[in-house]
SEZATOR-79456 format. One record per residue (C-alpha): residue number from 1; x negated, y negated, z negated; residue in one letter. Coordinates in steps of 0.2 Angstrom, whole numbers. Each point is the difference from the previous one (the first is absolute). Layout:
<sites>
+-----+-------+-------+-------+------+
| pos |    xx |    yy |    zz | code |
+-----+-------+-------+-------+------+
| NUM |     X |     Y |     Z |    A |
...
+-----+-------+-------+-------+------+
</sites>
This chain:
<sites>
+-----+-------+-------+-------+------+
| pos |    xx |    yy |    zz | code |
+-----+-------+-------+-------+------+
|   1 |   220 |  -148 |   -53 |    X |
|   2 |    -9 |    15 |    -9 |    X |
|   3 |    -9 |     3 |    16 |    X |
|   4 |    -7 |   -16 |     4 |    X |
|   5 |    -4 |    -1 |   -17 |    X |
|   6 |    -9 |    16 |    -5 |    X |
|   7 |   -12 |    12 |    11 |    X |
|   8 |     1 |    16 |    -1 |    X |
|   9 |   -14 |     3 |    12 |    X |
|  10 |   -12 |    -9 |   -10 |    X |
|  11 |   -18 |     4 |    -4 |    X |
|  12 |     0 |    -3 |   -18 |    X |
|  13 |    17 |     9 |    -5 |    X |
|  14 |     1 |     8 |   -14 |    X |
|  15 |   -19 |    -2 |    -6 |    X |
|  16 |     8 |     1 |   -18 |    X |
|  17 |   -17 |     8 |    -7 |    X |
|  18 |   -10 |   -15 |     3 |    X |
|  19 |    16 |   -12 |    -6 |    X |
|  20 |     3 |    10 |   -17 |    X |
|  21 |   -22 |    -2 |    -3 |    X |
|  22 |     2 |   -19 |     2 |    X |
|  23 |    15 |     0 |    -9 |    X |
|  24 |    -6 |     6 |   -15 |    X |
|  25 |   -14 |   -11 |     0 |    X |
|  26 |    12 |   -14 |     0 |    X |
|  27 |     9 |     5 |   -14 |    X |
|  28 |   -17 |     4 |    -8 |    X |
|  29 |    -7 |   -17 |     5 |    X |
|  30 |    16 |    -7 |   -11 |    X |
|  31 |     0 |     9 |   -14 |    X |
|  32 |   -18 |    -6 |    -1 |    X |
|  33 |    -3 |   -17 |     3 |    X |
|  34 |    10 |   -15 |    -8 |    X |
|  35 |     4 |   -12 |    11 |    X |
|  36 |     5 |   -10 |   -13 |    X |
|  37 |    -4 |   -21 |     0 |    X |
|  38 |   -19 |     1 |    -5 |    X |
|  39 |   -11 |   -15 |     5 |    X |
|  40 |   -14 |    15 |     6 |    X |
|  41 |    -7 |     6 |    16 |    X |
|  42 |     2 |    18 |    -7 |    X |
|  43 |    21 |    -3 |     1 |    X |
|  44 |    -3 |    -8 |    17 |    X |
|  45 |   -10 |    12 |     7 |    X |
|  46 |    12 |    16 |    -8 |    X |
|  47 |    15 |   -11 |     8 |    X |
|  48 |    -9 |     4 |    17 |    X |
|  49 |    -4 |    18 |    -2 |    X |
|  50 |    20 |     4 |    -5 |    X |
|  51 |     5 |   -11 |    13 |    X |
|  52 |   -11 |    10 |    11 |    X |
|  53 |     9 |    17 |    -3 |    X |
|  54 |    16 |    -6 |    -2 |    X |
|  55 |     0 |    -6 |    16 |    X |
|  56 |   -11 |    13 |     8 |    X |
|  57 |    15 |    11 |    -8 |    X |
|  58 |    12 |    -9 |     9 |    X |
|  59 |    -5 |     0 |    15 |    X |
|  60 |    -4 |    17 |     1 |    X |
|  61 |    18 |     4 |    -4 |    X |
|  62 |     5 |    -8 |    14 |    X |
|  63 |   -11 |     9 |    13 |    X |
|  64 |     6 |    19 |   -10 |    X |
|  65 |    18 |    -6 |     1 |    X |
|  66 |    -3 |    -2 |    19 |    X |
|  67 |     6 |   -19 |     0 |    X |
|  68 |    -6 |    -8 |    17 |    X |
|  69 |   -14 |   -12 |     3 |    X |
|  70 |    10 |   -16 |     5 |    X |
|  71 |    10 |     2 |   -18 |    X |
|  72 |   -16 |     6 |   -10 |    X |
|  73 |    -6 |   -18 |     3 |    X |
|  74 |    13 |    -8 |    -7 |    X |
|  75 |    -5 |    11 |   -18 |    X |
|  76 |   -20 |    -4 |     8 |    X |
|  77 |     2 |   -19 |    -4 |    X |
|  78 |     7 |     1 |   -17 |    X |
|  79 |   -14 |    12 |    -6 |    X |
|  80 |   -12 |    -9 |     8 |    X |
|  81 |     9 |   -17 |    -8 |    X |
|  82 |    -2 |     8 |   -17 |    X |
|  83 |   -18 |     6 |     2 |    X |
|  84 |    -6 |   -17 |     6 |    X |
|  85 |     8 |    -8 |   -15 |    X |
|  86 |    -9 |    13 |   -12 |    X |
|  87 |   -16 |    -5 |    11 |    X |
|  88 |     5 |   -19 |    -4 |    X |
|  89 |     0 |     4 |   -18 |    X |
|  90 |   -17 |     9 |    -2 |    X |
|  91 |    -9 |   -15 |    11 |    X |
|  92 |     8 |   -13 |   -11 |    X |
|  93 |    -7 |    10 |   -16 |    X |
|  94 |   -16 |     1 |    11 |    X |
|  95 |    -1 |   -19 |     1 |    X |
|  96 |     7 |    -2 |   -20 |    X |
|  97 |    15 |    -8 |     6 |    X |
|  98 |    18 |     7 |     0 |    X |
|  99 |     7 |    13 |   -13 |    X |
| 100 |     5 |    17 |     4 |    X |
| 101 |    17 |     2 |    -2 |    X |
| 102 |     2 |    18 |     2 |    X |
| 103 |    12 |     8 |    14 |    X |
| 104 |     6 |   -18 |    -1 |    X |
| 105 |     8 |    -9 |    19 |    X |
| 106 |    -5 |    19 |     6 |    X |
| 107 |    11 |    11 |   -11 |    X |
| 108 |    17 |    -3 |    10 |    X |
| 109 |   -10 |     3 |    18 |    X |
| 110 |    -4 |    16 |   -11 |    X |
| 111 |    18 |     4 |    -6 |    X |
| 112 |     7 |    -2 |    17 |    X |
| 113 |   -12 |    11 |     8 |    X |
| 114 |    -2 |    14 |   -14 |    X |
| 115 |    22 |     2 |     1 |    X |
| 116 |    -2 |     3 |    18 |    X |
| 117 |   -14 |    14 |    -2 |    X |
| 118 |     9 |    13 |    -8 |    X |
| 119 |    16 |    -3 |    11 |    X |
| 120 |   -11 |     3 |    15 |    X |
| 121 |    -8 |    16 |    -6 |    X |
| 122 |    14 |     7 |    -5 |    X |
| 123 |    12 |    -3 |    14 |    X |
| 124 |   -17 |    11 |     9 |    X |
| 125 |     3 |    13 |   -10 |    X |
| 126 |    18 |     4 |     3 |    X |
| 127 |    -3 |     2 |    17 |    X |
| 128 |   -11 |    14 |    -5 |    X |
| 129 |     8 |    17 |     7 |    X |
| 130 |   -15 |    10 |    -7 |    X |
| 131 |    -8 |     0 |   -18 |    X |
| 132 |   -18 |    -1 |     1 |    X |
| 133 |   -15 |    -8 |   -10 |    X |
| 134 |     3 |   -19 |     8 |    X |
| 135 |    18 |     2 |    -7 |    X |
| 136 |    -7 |     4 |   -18 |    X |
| 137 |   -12 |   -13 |     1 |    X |
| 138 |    12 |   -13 |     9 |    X |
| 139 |    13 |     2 |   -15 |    X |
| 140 |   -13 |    -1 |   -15 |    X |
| 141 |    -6 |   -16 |    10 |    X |
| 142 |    17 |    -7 |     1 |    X |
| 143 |     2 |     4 |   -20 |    X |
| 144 |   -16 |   -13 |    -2 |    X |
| 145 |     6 |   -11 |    12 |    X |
| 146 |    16 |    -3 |   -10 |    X |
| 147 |    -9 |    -1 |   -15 |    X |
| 148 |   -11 |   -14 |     7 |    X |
| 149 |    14 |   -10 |     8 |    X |
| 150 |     6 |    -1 |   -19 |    X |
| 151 |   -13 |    -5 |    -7 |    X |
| 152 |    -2 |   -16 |    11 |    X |
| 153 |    20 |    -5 |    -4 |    X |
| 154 |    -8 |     2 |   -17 |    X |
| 155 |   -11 |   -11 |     2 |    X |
| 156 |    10 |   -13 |     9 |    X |
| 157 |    13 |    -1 |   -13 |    X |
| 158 |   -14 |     0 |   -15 |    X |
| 159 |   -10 |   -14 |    14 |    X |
| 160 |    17 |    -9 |     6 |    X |
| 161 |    12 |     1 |   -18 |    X |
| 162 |    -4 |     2 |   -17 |    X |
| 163 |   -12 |    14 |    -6 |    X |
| 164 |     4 |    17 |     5 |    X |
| 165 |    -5 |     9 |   -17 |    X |
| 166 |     5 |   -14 |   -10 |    X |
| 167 |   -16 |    -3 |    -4 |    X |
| 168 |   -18 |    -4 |    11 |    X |
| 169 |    -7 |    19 |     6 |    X |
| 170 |   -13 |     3 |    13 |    X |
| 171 |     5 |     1 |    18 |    X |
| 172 |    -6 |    19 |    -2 |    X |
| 173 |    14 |     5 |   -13 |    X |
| 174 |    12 |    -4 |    15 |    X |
| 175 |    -7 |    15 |    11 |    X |
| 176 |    -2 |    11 |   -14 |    X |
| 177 |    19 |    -5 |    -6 |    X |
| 178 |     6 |     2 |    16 |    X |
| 179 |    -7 |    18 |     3 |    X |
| 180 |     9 |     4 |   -19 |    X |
| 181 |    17 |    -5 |     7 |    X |
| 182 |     1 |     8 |    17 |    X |
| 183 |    -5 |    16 |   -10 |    X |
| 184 |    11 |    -2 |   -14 |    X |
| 185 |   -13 |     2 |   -12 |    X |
| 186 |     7 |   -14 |   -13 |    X |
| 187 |   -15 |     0 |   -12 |    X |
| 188 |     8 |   -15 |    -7 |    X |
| 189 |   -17 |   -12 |    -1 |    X |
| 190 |     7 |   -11 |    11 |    X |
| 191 |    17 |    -7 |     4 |    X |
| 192 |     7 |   -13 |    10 |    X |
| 193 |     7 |   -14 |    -7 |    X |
| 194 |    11 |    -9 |    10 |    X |
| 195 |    15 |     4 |    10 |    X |
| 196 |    -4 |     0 |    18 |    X |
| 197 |   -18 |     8 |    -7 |    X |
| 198 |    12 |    17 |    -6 |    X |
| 199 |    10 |     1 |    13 |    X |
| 200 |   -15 |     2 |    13 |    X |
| 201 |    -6 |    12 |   -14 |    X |
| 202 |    16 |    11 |     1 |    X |
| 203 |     0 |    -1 |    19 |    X |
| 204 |   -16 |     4 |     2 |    X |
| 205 |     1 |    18 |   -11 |    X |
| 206 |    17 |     2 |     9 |    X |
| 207 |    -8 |    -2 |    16 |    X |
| 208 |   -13 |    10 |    -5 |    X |
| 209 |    11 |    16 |    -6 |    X |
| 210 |    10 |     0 |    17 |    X |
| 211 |   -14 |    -2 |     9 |    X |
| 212 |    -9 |    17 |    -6 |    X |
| 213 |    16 |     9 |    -2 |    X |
| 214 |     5 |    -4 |    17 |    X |
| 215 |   -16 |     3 |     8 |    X |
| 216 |    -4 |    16 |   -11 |    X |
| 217 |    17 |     6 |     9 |    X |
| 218 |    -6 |    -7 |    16 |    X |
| 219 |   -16 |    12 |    -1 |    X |
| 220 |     7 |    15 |    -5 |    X |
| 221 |    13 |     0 |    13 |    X |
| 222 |   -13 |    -2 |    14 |    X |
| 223 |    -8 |    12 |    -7 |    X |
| 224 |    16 |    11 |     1 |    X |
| 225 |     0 |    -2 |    15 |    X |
| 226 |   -16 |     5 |     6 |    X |
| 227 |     2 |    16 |    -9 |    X |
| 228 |    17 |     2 |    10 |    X |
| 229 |    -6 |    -4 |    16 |    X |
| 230 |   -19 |    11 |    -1 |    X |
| 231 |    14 |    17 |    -7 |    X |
| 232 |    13 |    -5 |    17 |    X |
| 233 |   -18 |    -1 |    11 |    X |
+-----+-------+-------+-------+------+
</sites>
């Protein structure tokens, strides 16, 4: 099954330099621009350009992790379903008709996808025998990738259930409080207040503290190795 699912072969494996620079700027993108329900063309038209990265992102995860064509369009046809509905949204504020509704129908296309990124990447990586610049870059790229996939759960429950702070907060504080988290920073300005709200909040820095201590080990060991094997040579 791996086989016929992933390609080893592939032309864009392990290009994780250009997917942590368009990563980041996704994550910048999101700390920057509310997406928040504004009857505007700026919301519209910021809906687009994070719809745009994130999905650029995305896509670009699936090419590094060496996933084949055939399944990469499966992943094609959701991104380009959220990126046509942001489009939608910035035409209908065009004409002065419809409301921007943030993430809105999008944000579970997003969720789907941005759980699967990471996974990808990181089950590239492991296969890694030798340590080497795309590994660094490959892991710090996954680190984001979690962090974003978060903040889109965050958004759904806040989009989907009651609020997530407990009280209204722009779309932006969900990037910025999902970057605290995963780092274990805790500066206390925001908390979430419901129940399924703090338990994706203790998963998430959970995840978050495994995933650096495992792959912290996972480095250093290969780089272990190396030294091993250029002595034996």
């Amino acid at each position: 099954m791996t086989r016929r699912i992933f390609d080893d072969e592939s032309r864009y494996l392990d290009r994780y330099g250009l997917l942590l620079v368009v990563t980041t700027i996704a994550v910048v993108t999101l700390s920057l621009i509310d997406l928040g329900p504004r009857d505007d063309l700026a919301s519209a038209l910021g809906q687009l350009t994070v719809s745009v990265f994130v999905g650029a992102t995305l896509l670009i995860a699936l090419q590094a992790s060496g996933v084949r064509r055939r399944y990469q369009l499966i992943a094609n046809i959701g991104i380009g379903v959220g990126i046509l509905a942001s489009l939608v949204v910035v035409l209908l504020q065009a004409l002065g008709d419809g409301d921007a509704a943030g993430l809105g129908a999008t944000s579970l296309v997003w969720t789907v996808l941005s759980l699967f990124a990471p996974i990808l990447v990181i089950r590239r990586l492991v296969r890694h025998r030798a340590a080497s610049v795309k590994t660094l870059l490959g892991a710090v790229s996954a680190y984001l990738l979690i962090a974003l996939a978060f903040t889109f759960m965050f958004l759904d429950v806040n989009a989907f259930g009651r609020s997530f702070f407990g009280s209204d907060e722009p779309t932006t504080s969900f990037m910025y409080y999902s970057l605290v988290t995963i780092t274990t920073l805790g500066y206390g300005d925001l908390a979430a207040a419901e129940p399924i709200g703090r338990l994706l909040s203790t998963i998430e820095a959970v995840v978050g503290q495994v995933y650096l201590v495992t792959f912290v080990a996972m480095i250093v060991g290969l780089l272990v190795a190396q030294a091993q094997r250029a002595r034996d040579g």
